[in-house]
VMD Tcl script that builds the backbone (N, CA, C; Angstrom):
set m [mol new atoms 381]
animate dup $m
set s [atomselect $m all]
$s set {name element resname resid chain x y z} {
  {N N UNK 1 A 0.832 -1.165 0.000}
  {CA C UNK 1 A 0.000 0.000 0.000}
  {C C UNK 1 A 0.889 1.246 0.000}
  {N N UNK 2 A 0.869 2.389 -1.038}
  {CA C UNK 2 A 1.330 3.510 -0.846}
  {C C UNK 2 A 0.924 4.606 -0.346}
  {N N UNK 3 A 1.465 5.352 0.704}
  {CA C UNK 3 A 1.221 6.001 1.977}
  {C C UNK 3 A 1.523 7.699 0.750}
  {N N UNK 4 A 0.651 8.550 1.012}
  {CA C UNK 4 A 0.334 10.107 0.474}
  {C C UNK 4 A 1.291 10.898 1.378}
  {N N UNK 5 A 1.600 11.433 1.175}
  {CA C UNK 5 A 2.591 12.810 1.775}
  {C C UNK 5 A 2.431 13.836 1.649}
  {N N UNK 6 A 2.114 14.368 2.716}
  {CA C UNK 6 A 1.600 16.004 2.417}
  {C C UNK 6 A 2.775 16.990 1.571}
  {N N UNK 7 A 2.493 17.534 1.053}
  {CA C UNK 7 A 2.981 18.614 0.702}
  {C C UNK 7 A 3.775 19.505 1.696}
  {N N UNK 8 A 5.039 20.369 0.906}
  {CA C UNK 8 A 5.769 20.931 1.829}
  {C C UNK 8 A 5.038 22.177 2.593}
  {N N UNK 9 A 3.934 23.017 1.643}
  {CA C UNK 9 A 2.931 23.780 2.153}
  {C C UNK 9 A 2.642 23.142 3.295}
  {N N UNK 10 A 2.054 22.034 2.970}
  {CA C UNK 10 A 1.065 21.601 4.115}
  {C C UNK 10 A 1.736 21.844 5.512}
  {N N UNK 11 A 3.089 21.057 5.686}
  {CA C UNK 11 A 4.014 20.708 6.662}
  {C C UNK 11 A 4.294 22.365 7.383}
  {N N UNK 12 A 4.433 23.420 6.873}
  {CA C UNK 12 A 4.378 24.442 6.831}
  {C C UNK 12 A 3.109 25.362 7.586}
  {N N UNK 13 A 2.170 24.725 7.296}
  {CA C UNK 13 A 1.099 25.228 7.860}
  {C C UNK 13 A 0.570 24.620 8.918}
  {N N UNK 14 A 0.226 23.420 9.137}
  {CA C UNK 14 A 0.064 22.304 10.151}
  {C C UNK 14 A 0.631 23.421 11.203}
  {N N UNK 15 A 1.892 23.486 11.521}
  {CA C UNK 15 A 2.429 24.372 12.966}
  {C C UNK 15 A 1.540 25.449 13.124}
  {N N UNK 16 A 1.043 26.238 12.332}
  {CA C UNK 16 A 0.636 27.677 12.659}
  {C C UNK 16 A -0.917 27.527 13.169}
  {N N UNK 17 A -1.772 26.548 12.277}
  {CA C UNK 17 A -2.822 25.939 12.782}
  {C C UNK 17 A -2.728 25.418 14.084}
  {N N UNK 18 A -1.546 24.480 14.269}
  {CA C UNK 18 A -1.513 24.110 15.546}
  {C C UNK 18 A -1.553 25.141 16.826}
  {N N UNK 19 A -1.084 26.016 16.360}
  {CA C UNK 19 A -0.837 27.589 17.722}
  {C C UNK 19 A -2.124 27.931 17.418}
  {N N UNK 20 A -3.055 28.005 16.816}
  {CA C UNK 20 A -4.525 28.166 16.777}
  {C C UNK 20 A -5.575 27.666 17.841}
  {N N UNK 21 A -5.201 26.849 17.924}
  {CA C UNK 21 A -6.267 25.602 18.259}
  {C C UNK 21 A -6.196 25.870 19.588}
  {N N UNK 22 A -5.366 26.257 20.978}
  {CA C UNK 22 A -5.492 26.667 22.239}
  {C C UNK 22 A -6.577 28.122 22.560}
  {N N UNK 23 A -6.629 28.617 21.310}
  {CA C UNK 23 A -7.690 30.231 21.336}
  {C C UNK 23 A -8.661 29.991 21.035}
  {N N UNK 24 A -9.675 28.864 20.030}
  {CA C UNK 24 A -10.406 28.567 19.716}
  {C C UNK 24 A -11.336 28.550 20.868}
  {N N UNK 25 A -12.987 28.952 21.457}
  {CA C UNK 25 A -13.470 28.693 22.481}
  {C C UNK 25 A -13.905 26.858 22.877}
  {N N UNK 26 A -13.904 27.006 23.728}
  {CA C UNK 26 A -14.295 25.521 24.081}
  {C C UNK 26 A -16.046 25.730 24.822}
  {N N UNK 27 A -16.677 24.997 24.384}
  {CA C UNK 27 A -18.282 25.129 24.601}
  {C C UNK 27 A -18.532 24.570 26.197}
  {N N UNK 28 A -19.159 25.444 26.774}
  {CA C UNK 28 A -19.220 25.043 28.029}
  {C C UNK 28 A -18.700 25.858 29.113}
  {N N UNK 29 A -17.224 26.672 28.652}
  {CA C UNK 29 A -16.402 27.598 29.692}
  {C C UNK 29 A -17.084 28.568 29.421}
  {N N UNK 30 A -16.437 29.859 29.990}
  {CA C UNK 30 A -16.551 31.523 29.926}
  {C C UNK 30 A -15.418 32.158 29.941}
  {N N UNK 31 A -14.322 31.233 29.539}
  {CA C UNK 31 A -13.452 31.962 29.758}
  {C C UNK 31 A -13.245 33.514 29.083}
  {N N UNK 32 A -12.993 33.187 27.827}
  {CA C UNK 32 A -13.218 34.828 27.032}
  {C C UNK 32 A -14.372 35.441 27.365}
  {N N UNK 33 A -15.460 35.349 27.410}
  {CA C UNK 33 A -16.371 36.650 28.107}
  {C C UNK 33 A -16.372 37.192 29.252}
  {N N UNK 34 A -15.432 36.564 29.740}
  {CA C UNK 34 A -15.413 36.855 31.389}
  {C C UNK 34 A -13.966 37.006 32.373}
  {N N UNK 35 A -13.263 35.869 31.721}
  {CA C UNK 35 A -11.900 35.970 32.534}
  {C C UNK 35 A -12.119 34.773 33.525}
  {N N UNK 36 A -13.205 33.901 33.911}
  {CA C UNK 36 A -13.492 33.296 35.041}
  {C C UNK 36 A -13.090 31.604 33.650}
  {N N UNK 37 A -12.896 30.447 34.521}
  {CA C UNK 37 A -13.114 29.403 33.645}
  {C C UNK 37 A -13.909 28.532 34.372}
  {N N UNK 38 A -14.226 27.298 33.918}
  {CA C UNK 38 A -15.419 26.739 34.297}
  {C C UNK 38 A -17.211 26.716 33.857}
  {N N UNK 39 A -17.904 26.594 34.536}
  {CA C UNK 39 A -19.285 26.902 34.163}
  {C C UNK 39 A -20.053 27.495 34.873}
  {N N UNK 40 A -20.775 28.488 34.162}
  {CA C UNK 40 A -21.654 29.818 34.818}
  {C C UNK 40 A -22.690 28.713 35.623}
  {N N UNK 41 A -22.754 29.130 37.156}
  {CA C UNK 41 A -23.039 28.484 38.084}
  {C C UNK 41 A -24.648 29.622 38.579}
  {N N UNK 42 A -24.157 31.022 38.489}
  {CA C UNK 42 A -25.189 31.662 39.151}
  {C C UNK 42 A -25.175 32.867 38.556}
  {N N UNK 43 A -26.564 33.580 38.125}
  {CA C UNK 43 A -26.382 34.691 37.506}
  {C C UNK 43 A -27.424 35.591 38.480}
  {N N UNK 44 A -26.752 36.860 38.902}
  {CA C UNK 44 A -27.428 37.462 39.618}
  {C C UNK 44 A -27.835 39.062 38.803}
  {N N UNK 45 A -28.804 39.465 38.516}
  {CA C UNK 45 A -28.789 40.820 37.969}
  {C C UNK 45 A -29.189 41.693 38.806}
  {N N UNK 46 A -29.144 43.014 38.729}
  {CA C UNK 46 A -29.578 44.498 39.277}
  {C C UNK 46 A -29.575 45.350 38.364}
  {N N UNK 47 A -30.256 46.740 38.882}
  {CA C UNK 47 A -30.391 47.516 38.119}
  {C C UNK 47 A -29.153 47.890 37.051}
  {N N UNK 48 A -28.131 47.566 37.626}
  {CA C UNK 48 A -27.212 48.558 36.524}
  {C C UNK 48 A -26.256 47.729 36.531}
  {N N UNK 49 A -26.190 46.481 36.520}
  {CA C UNK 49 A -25.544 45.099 35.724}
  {C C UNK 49 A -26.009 44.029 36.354}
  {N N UNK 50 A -24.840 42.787 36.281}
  {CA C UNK 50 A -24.776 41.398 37.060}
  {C C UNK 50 A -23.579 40.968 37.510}
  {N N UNK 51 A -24.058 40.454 38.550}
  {CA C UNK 51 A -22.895 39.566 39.486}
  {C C UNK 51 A -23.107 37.854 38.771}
  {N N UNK 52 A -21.807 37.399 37.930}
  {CA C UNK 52 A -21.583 36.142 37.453}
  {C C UNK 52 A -20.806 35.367 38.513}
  {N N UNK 53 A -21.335 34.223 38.811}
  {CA C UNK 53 A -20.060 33.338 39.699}
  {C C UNK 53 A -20.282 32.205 38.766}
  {N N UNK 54 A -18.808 31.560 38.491}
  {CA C UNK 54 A -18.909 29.950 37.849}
  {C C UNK 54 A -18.058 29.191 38.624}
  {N N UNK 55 A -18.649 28.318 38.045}
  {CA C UNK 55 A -17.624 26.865 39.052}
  {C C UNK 55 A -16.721 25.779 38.084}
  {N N UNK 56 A -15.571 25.507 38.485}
  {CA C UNK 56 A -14.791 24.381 38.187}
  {C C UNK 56 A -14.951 23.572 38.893}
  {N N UNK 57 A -14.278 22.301 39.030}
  {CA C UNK 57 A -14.075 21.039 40.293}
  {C C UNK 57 A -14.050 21.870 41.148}
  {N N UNK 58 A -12.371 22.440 41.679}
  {CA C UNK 58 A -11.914 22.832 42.954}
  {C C UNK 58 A -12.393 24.251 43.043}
  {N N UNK 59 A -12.672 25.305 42.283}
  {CA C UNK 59 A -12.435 26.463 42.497}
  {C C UNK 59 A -13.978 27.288 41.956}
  {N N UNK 60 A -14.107 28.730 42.435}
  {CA C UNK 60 A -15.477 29.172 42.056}
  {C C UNK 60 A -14.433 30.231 41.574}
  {N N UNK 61 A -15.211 31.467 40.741}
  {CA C UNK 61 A -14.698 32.569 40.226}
  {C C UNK 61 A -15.800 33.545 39.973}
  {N N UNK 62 A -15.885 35.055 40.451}
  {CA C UNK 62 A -16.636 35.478 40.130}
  {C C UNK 62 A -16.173 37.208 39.592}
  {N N UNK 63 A -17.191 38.004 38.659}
  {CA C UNK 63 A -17.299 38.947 38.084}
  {C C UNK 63 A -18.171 39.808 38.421}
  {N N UNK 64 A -18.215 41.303 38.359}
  {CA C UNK 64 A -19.364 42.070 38.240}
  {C C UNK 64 A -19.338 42.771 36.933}
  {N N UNK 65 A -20.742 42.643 35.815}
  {CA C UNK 65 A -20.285 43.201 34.534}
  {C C UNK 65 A -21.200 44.328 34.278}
  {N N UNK 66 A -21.066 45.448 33.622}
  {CA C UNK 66 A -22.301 46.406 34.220}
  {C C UNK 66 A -22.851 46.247 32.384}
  {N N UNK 67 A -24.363 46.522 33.121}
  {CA C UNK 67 A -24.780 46.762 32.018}
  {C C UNK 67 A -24.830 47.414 30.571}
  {N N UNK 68 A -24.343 48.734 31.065}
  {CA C UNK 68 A -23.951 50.459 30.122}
  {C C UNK 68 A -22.577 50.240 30.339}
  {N N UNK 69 A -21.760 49.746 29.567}
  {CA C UNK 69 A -20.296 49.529 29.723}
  {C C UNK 69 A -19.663 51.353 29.038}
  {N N UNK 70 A -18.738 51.519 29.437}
  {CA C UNK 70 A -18.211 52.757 28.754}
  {C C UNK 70 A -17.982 54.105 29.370}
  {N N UNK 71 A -18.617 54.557 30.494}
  {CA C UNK 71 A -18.485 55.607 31.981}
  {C C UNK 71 A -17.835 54.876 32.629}
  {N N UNK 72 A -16.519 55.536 33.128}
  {CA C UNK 72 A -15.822 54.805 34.161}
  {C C UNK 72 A -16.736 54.931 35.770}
  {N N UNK 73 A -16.948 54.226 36.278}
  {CA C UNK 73 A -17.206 54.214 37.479}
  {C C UNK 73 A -16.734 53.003 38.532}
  {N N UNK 74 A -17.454 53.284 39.996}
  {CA C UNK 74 A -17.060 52.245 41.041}
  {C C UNK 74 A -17.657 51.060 41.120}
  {N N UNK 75 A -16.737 49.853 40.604}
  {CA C UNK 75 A -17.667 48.502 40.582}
  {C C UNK 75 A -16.279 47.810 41.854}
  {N N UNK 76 A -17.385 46.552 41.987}
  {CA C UNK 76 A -16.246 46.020 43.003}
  {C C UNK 76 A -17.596 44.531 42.696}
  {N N UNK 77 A -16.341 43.632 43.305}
  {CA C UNK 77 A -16.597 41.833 43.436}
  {C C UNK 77 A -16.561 41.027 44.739}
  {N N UNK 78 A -16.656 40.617 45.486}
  {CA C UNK 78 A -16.352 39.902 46.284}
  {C C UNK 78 A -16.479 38.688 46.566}
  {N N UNK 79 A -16.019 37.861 46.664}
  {CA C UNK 79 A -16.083 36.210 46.962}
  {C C UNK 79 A -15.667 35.381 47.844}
  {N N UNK 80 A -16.097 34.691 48.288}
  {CA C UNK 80 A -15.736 34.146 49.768}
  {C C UNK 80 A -16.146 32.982 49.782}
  {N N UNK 81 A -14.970 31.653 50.356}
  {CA C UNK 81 A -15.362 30.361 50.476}
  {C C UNK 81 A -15.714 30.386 52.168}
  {N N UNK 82 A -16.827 29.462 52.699}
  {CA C UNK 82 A -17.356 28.790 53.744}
  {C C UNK 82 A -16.009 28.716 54.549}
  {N N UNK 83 A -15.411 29.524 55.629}
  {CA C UNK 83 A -14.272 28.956 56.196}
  {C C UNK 83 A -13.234 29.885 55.427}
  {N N UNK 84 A -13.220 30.635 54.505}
  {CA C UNK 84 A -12.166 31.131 53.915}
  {C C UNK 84 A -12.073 32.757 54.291}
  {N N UNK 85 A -10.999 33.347 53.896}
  {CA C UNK 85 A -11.080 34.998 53.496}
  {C C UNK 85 A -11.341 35.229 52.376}
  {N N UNK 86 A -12.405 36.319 52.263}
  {CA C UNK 86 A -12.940 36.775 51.361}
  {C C UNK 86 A -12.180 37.402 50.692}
  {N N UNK 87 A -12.173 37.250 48.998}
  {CA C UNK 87 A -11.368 38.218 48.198}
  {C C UNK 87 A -11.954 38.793 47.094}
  {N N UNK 88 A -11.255 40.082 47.013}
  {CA C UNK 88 A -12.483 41.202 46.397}
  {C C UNK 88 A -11.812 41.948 45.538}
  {N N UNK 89 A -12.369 42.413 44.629}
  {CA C UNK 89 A -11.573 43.435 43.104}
  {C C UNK 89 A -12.509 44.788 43.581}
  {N N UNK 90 A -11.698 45.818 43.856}
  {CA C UNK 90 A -12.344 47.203 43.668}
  {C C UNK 90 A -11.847 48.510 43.078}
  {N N UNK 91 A -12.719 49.080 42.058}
  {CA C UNK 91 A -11.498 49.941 41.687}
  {C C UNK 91 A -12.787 50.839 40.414}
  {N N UNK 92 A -12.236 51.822 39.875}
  {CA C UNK 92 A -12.914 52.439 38.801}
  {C C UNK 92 A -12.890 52.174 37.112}
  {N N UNK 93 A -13.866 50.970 36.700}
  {CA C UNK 93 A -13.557 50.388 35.968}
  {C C UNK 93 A -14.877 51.043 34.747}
  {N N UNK 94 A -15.001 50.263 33.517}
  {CA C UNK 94 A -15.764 50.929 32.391}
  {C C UNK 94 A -16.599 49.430 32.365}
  {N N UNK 95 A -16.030 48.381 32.169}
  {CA C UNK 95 A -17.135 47.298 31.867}
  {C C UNK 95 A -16.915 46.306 33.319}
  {N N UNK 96 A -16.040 45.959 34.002}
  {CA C UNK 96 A -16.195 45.052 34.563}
  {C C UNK 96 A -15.236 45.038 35.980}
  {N N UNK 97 A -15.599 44.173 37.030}
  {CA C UNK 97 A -14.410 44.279 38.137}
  {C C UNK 97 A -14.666 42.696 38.115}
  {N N UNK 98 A -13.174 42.358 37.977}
  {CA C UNK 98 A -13.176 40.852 39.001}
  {C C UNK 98 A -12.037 40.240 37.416}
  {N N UNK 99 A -12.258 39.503 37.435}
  {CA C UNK 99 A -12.372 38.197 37.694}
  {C C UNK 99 A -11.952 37.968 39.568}
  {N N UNK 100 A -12.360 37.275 40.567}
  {CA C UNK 100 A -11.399 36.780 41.749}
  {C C UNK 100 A -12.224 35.648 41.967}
  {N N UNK 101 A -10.599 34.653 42.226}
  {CA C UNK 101 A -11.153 33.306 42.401}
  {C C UNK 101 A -10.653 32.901 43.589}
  {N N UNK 102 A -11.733 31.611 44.179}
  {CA C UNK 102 A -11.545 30.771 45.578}
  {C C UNK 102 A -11.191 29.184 45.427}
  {N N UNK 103 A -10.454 29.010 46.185}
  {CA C UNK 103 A -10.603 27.463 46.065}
  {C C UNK 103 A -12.242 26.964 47.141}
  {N N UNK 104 A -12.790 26.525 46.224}
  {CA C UNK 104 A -13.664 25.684 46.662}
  {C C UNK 104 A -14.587 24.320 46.555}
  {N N UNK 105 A -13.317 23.383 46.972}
  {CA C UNK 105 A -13.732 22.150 46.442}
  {C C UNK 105 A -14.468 21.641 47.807}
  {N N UNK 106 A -16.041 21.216 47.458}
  {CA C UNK 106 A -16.639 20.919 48.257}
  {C C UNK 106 A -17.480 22.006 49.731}
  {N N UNK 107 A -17.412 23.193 49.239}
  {CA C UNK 107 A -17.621 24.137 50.246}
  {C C UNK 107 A -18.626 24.994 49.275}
  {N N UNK 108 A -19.338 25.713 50.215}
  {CA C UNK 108 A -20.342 26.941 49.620}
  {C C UNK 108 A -19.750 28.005 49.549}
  {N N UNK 109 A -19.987 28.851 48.816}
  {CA C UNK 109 A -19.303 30.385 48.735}
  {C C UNK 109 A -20.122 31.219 48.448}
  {N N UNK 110 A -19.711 32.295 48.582}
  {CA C UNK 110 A -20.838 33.413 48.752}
  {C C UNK 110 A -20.476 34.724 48.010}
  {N N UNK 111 A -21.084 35.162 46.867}
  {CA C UNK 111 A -20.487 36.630 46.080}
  {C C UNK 111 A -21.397 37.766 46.155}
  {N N UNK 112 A -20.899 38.615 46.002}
  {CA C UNK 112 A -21.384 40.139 46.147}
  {C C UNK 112 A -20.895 40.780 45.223}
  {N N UNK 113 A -21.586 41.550 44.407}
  {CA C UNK 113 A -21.059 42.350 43.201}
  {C C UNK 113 A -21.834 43.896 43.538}
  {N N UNK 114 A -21.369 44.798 43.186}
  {CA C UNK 114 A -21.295 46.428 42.938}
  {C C UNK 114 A -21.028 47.079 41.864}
  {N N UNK 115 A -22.191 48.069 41.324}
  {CA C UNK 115 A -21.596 49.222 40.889}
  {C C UNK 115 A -22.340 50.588 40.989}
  {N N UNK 116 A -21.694 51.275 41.645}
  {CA C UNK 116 A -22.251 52.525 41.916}
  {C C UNK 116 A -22.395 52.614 43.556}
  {N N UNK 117 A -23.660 52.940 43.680}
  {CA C UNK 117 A -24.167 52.450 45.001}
  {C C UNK 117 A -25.057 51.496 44.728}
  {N N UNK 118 A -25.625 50.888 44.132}
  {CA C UNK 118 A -26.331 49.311 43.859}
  {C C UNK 118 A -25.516 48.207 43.630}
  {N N UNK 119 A -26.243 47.411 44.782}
  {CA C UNK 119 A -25.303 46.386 44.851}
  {C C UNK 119 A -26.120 44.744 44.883}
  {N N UNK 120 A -25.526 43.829 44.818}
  {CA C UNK 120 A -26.907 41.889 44.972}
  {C C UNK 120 A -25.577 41.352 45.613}
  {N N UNK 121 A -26.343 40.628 46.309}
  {CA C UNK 121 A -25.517 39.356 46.818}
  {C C UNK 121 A -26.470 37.742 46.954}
  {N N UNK 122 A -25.988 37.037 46.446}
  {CA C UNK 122 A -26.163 35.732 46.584}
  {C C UNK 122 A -26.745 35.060 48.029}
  {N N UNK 123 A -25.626 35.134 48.858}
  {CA C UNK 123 A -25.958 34.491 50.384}
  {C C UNK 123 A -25.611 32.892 49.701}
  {N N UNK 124 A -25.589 32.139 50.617}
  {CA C UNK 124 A -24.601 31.048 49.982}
  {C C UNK 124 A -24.909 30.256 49.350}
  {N N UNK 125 A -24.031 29.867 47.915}
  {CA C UNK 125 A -24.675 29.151 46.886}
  {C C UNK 125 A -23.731 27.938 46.697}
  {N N UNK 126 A -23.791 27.021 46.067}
  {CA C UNK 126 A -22.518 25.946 45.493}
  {C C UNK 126 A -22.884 24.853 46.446}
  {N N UNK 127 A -23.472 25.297 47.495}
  {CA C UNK 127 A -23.034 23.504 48.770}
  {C C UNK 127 A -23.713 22.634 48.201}
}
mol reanalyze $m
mol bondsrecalc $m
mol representation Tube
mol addrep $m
């Protein structure tokens, strides 16, 4: 049986395709819309955006994304595992604060998102 051989093009291109294929989205994450990886676990809205938390195995991650992206203003995130210190993104942003992630394998966690003076919180979700 005689075996085909790609072309030297081909051999050539194969690599560059290959550096492709890690950017491509994978169905199921958030990573590019969000910065968080895993799967959107809880969506919380308010008047003037949403608080996203998703979950992996071990770890939760959460965002605040405002609705009217483009006025800088005060958004902030907070997240906290059952037993853990809470960790929080605050600062004067245009579309979003956070990504911040917890390890939480097997524990509930709890997020709070802000912007402006309106703010949602969850109360504890994941257990």
């Amino acid at each position: 049986m005689r075996r085909r051989r790609l072309p030297l093009v081909g051999l050539l291109v194969l690599p560059l395709l290959g550096g492709l294929v890690p950017v491509l989205a994978v169905p199921g994450t958030a990573q590019a819309a969000s910065g968080c990886s895993g799967r959107p676990a809880k969506t919380v809205e308010f008047s003037t955006g949403e608080l996203r938390v998703y979950k992996s195995r071990a770890h939760a991650c959460a965002v605040t994304v405002a609705k009217k992206p483009g006025k800088r203003r005060t958004m902030s995130v907070t997240l906290q595992a059952r037993g853990g210190r809470a960790v929080s993104d605050k600062g004067s942003y245009t579309k979003m604060a956070g990504p911040v992630t917890v390890n939480a394998l097997n524990r509930c966690v709890r997020a709070t998102g802000a912007i402006g003076k309106k703010s949602v919180s969850t109360g504890w979700i994941l257990c």
